[in-house]
One Martini backbone bead per residue (centre of mass of N, CA, C, O) as a GRO file, in nm:
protein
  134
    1UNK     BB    1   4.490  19.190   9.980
    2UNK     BB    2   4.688  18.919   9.927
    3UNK     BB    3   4.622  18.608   9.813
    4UNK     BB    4   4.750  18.337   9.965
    5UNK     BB    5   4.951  18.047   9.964
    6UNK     BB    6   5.071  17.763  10.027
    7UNK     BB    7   5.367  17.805   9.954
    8UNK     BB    8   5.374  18.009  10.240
    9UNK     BB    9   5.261  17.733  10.460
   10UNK     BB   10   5.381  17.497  10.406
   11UNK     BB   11   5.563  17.169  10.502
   12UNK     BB   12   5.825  17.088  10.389
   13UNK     BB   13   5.825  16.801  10.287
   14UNK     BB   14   5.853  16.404  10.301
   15UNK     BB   15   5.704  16.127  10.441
   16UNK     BB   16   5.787  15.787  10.360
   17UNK     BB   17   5.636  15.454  10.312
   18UNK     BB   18   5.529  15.171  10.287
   19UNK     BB   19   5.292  14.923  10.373
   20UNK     BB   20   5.490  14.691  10.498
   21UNK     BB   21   5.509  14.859  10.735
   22UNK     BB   22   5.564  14.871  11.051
   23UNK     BB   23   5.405  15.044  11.279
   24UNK     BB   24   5.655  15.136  11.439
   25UNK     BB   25   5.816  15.276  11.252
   26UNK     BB   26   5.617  15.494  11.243
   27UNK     BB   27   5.632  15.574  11.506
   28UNK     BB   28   5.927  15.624  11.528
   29UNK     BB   29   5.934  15.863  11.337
   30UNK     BB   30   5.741  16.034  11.440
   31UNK     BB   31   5.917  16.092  11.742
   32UNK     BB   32   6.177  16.165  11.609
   33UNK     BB   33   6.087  16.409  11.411
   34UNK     BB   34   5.798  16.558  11.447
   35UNK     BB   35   5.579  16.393  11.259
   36UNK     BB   36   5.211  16.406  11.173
   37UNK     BB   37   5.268  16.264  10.866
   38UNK     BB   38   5.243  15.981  10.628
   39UNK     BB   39   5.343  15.867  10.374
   40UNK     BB   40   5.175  15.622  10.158
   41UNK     BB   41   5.411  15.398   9.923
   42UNK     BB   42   5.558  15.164   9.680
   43UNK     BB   43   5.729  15.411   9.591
   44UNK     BB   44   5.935  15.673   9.559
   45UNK     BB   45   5.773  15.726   9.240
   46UNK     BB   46   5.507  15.700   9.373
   47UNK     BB   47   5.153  15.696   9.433
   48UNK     BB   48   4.938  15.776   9.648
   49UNK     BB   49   4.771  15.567   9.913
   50UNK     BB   50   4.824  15.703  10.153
   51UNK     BB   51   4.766  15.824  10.544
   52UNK     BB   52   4.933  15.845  10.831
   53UNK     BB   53   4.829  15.968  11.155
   54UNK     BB   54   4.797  15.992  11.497
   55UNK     BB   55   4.518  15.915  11.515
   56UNK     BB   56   4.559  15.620  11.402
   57UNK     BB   57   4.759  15.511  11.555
   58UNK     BB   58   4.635  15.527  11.873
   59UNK     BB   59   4.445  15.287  11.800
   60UNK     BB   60   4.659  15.072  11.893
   61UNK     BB   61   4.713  15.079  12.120
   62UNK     BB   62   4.842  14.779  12.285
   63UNK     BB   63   4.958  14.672  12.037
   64UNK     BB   64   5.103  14.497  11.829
   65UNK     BB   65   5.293  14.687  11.603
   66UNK     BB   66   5.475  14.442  11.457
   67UNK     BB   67   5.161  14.352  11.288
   68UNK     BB   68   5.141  14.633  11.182
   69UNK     BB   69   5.048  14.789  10.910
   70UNK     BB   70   5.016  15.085  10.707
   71UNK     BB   71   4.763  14.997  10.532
   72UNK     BB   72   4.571  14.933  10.781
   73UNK     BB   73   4.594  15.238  10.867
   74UNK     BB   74   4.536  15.408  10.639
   75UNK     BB   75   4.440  15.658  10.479
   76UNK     BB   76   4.213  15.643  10.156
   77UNK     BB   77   4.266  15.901  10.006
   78UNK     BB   78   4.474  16.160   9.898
   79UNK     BB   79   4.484  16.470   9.954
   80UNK     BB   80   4.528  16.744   9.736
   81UNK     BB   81   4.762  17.044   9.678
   82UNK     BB   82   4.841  17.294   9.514
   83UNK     BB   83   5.097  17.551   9.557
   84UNK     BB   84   4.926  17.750   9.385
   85UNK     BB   85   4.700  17.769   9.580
   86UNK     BB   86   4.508  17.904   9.734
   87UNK     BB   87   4.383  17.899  10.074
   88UNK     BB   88   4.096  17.897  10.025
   89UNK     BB   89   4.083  17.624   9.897
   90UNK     BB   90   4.207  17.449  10.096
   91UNK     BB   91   4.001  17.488  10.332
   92UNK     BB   92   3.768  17.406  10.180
   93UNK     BB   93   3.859  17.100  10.118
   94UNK     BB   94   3.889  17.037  10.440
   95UNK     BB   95   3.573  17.138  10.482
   96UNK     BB   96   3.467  16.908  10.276
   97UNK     BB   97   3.621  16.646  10.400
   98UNK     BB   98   3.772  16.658  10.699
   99UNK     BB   99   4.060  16.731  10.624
  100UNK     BB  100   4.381  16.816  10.806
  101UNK     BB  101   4.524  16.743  10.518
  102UNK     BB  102   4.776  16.803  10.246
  103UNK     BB  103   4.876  16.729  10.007
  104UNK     BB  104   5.177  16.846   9.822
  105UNK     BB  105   5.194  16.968   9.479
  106UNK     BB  106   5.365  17.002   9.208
  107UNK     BB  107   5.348  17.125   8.853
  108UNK     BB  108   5.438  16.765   8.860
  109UNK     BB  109   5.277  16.631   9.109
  110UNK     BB  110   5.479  16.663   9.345
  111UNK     BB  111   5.560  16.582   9.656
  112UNK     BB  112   5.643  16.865   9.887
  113UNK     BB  113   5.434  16.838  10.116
  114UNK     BB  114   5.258  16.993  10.379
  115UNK     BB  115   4.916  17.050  10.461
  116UNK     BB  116   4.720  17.213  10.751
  117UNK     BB  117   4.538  17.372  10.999
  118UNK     BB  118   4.760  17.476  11.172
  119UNK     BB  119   4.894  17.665  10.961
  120UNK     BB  120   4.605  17.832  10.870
  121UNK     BB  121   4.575  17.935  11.189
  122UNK     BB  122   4.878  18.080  11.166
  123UNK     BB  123   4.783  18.258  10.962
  124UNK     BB  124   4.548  18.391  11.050
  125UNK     BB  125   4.693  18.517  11.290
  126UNK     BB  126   4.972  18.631  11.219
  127UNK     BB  127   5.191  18.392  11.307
  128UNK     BB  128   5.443  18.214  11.429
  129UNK     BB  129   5.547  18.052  11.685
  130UNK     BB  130   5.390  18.099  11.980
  131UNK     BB  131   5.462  18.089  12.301
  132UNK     BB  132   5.301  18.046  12.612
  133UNK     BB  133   5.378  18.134  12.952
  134UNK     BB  134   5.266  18.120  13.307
   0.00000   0.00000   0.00000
């Protein structure tokens, strides 16, 4: 069997904010989207500053979100992975780091996607989108 690419399962885009966008609006955007992480940047081609997922915003529940900025809720630094590296290294990047996502980058450092875990439970399983409904 021939070692799978990032370049094959990660999804493909990347959606940044600035750090003083206010945390309402990266959740309007997660919600409009079904985007579950946002790259924070301080510029269009600034590097990655950090990464707010789901789980960082619902941390902040019931508070006032449009006082909390991006900087405040993102975590820090951001793990990268080229998108031309086999998916056994994402893998284990990913379990030794304990992070869910990997910023993909392509062979000039750019980010071109995200790789998640759930990508790669999907390769692993051999098939994309499968829902079973009882």
């Amino acid at each position: 069997m021939t070692e799978r690419l990032v370049r094959d399962i990660y999804h493909k885009g990347v959606i940044f904010c600035r750090p003083d966008t206010p945390l309402q609006e990266v959740i309007r955007v997660m919600a409009d989207t079904d985007i579950h992480a946002i790259i924070v940047a301080a510029g269009e081609n600034s590097a990655p500053l950090g990464i707010i997922a789901h789980i960082d915003a619902i941390a902040h529940y019931g508070e006032d979100l449009s006082q909390i900025s991006a900087a405040q809720v993102m975590n820090s630094p951001v793990a990268t992975i080229a998108e031309s590296a086999p998916v056994t290294e994402a893998a284990k990047k990913m379990r030794d780091t304990h992070f869910h996502r990997l910023l993909v980058v392509d062979e000039k450092n750019t980010p071109v996607g995200i790789l998640s875990t759930t990508d790669i439970i999907r390769d692993m399983r051999g098939s994309k989108w499968v829902w079973y409904m009882a």
